[in-house]
C-alpha positions in Angstrom: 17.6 27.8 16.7 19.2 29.7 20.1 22.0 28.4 20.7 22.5 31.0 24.0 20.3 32.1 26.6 21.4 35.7 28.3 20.0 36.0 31.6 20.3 39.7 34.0 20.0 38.6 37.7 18.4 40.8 39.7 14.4 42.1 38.9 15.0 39.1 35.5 16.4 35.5 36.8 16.1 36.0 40.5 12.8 37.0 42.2 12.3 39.7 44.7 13.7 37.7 46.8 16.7 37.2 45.6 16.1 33.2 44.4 15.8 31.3 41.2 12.2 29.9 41.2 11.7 26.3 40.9 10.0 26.4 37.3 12.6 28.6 36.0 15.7 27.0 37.2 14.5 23.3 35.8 13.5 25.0 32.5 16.8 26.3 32.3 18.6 22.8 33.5 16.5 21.2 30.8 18.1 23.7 28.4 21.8 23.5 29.2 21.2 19.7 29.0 20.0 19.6 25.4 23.4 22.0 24.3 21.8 25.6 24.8 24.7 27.6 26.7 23.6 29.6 29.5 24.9 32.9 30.5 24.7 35.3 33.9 25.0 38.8 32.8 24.7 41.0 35.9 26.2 44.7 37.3 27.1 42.4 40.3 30.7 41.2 40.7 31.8 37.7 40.1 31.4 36.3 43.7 28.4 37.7 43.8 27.4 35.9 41.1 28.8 32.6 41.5 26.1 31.3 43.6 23.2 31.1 41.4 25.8 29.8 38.6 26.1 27.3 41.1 22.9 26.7 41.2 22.1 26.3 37.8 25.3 24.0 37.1 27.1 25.9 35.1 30.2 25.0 35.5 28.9 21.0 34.4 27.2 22.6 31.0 30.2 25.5 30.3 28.4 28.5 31.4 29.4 31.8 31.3 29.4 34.4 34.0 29.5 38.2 32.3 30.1 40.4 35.6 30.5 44.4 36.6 28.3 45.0 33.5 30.5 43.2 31.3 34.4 44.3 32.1 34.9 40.4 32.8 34.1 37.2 31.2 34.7 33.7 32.6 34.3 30.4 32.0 32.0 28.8 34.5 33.6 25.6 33.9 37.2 26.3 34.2 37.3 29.8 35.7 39.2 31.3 33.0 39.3 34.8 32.2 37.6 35.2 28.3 37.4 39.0 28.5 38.3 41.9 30.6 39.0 45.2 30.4 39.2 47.0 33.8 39.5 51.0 34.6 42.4 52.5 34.0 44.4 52.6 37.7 44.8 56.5 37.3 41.2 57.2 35.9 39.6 55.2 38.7 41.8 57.3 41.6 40.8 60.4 39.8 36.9 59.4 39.4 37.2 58.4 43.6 38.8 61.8 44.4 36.1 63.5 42.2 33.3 61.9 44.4 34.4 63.0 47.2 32.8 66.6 46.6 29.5 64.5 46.6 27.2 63.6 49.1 27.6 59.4 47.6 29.2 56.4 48.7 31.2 55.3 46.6 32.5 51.0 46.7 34.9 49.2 44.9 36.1 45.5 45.6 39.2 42.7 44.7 38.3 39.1 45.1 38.1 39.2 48.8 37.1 42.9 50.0 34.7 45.7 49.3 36.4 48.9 50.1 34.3 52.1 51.4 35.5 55.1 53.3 33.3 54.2 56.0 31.5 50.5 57.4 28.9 52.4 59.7 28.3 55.4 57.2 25.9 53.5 54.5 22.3 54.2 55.4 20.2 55.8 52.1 16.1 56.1 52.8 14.9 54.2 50.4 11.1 53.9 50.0 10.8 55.6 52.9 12.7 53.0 54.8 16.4 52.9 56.1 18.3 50.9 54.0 22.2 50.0 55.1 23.6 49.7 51.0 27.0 49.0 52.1 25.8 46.1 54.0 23.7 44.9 51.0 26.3 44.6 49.1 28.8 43.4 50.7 26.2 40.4 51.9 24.9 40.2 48.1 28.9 40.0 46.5 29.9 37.8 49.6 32.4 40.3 50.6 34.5 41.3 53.7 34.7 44.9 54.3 37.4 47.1 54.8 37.9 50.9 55.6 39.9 53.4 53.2 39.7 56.9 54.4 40.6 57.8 50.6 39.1 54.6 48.4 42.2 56.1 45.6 44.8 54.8 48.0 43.1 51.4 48.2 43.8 50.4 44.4 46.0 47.9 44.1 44.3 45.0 42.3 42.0 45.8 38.6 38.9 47.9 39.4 36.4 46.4 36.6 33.6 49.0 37.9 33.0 51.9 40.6 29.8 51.4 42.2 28.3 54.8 43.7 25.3 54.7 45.8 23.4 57.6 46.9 19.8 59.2 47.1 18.1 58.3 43.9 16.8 62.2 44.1 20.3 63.4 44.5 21.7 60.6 42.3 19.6 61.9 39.3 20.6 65.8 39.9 24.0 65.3 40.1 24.7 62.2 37.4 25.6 65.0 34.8 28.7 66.1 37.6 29.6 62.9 38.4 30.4 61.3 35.3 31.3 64.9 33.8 34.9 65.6 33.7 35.1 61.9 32.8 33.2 61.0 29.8 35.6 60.6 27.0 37.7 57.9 29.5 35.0 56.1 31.3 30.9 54.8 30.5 28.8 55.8 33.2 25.3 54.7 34.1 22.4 54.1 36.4 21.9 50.6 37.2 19.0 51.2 39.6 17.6 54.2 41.2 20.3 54.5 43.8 23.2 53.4 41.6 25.1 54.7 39.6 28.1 52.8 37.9 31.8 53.7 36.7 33.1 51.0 34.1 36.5 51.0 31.6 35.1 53.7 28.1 32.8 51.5 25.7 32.3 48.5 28.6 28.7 47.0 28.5 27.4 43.6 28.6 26.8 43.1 25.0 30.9 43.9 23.9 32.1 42.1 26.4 29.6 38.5 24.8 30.3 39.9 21.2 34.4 39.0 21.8 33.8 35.4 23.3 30.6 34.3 21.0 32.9 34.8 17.9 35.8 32.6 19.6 33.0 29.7 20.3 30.9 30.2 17.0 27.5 31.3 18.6 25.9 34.0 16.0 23.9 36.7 17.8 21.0 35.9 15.7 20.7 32.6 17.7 20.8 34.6 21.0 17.6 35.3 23.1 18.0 37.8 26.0 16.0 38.7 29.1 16.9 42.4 31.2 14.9 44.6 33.1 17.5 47.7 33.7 19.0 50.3 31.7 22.1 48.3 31.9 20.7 45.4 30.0 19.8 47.5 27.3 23.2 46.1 25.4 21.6 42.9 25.0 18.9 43.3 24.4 19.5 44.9 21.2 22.3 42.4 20.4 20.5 39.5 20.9 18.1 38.0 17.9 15.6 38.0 20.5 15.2 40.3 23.1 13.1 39.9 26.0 11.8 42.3 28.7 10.7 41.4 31.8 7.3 42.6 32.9 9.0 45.0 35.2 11.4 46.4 33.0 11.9 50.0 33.1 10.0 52.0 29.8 13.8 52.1 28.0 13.7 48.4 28.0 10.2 47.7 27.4 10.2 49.8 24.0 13.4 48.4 22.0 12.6 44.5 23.5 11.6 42.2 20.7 8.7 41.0 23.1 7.9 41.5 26.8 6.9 38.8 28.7 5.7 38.8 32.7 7.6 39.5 35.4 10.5 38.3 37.9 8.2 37.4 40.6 5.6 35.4 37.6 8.5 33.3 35.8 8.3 35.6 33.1 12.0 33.6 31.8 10.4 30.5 31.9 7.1 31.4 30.0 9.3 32.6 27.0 11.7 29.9 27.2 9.0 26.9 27.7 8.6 27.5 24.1 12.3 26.1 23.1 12.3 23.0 24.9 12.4 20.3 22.4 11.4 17.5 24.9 
C-alpha cells in the first residue's frame, strides 16, 4: 500500500512550462484525500516551492515540502521545521571565496533575498540563446535581489545550499576544482547542465525524508518516487518504488524501478492512476 508519494518539480511534477497539469494535480488531490501524504522534493528553495504546494493543498492534507535538495524539511501544514542541516557559516564563506577564481555565478538566498555579486552580470548562452539565470531564479524562488561584491560577507542567516551557475561546457571542466578542496566538508553536484550545487556533507533528498518518515511511521517500502535529475537519484533508490520520468537523464533511467512518460505527457499521473482506489 504507498502510504507517500515523492514528487521532484521541475522536468517530473511541473511541465516545461513550469505548471502542474490538470490530470496530474486532480490525481494527486484524489490521493491526498484518501490518506496518501504528498511530498515536494525539489533543489529549489522553499519560497520557490510553496506555490505549487499551494496548489496542490498541502497544507489541508499535511504535506511536506523537502527543499535545497533536502537541507530543510517542513510541514506544509504548520510550517514547522522537521529537518535541517545547513552549511557550516565558515565552509560556505570559504566555498564563495574559492569561486571567485571561476568564471561562475555563484547565488545564495534567506527568506527574502537572493544574493549575487552582480544583478546585471547573469547572462549564460544556453541552447544557443541568452539566458539571464539570475533573473530566473530569482523570478522562479520569488526572490528580491540584492548585490554583495564578496557573497562571504553576505552570510548572516543559514545557507542550506550554494547554487553556482555557469556554462554547462565550463561547468563540467571545472566541477572536479570547484568542489575540490571541499569534499570531505560539503556534497556537491550537478543539478542540471548549468548547475552545480553546494549542500551541508551527506545532504540529499532521501536523508533528509528518512529522519521525518521514521517520526510519522511511513516505511520506505510504502514510498513510490518520481525524479528526472541526478539529484533525485536519493529517492529513487530509497523509495519501494522508483519512478523515472520519460526525460530522465541515463543515471536515473537505469537504477528506476520503472520508467514511465514524460513531464510534458503526465507521466506522474499514468503511474499513479493505478493507486486510486475510487
Amino acid at each position: 500500500m504507498i502510504q507517500a508519494i515523492l514528487l521532484d518539480l521541475d522536468g517530473t511534477l511541473l511541465t516545461d512550462q513550469k505548471m502542474i497539469s490538470s490530470r496530474t494535480k486532480q490525481i494527486l488531490l484524489d490521493l491526498q484525500a484518501e490518506g496518501k501524504k504528498v511530498v515536494l522534493a525539489s533543489g529549489r528553495p522553499k519560497r520557490g516551492i510553496e506555490p505549487f504546494a499551494e496548489e496542490l493543498r498541502l497544507h489541508e492534507y499535511g504535506g511536506l515540502i523537502v527543499s535545497s535538495n533536502g537541507a530543510c524539511v517542513t510541514d506544509a501544514a504548520t510550517n514547522e521545521t522537521l529537518f535541517e542541516q545547513a552549511i557550516h557559516p565558515n565552509d560556505a564563506r570559504a566555498i564563495l571565496d574559492h569561486l571567485t577564481g571561476f568564471d561562475v555565478i555563484p547565488m545564495i538566498n534567506d527568506e527574502t533575498y537572493m544574493y549575487v555579486n552582480d544583478v546585471f552580470n547573469g547572462m549564460l548562452e544556453l541552447n544557443g540563446e541568452p539566458f539571464n539565470i539570475i533573473e530566473y531564479e530569482s523570478r522562479g524562488g520569488r526572490f528580491r535581489l540584492r548585490e554583495a561584491p564578496r557573497l562571504a560577507d553576505a552570510i548572516h542567516f543559514p545557507v542550506y545550499k550554494i547554487l553556482v551557475a555557469g556554462q554547462p561546457d565550463y561547468l563540467q571542466a571545472h566541477a572536479a576544482s570547484l568542489a575540490g578542496p571541499f569534499t570531505d566538508r560539503v556534497t556537491g553536484m550537478f543539478t542540471a547542465a548549468m548547475y552545480y550545487e553546494f549542500t551541508d556533507l551527506g545532504i540529499d533528498k532521501a536523508r533528509a525524508l528518512n529522519h521525518v518518515f521514521r517520526e510519522i511511521g511511513i516505511d520506505r517500502e510504502h514510498v513510490i518516487a518520481f525524479g528526472d535529475g541526478h539529484n533525485d537519484r536519493s529517492i529513487i533508490e530509497y523509495a519501494g518504488i522508483g519512478v523515472a520520468m520519460g526525460n530522465a537523464v541515463e543515471d536515473i533511467l537505469t537504477i528506476a524501478t520503472e520508467v514511465t512518460t514524460s513531464n510534458n505527457e503526465d507521466g506522474i499521473a499514468t503511474v499513479l492512476s493505478r493507486y486510486l482506489t475510487t
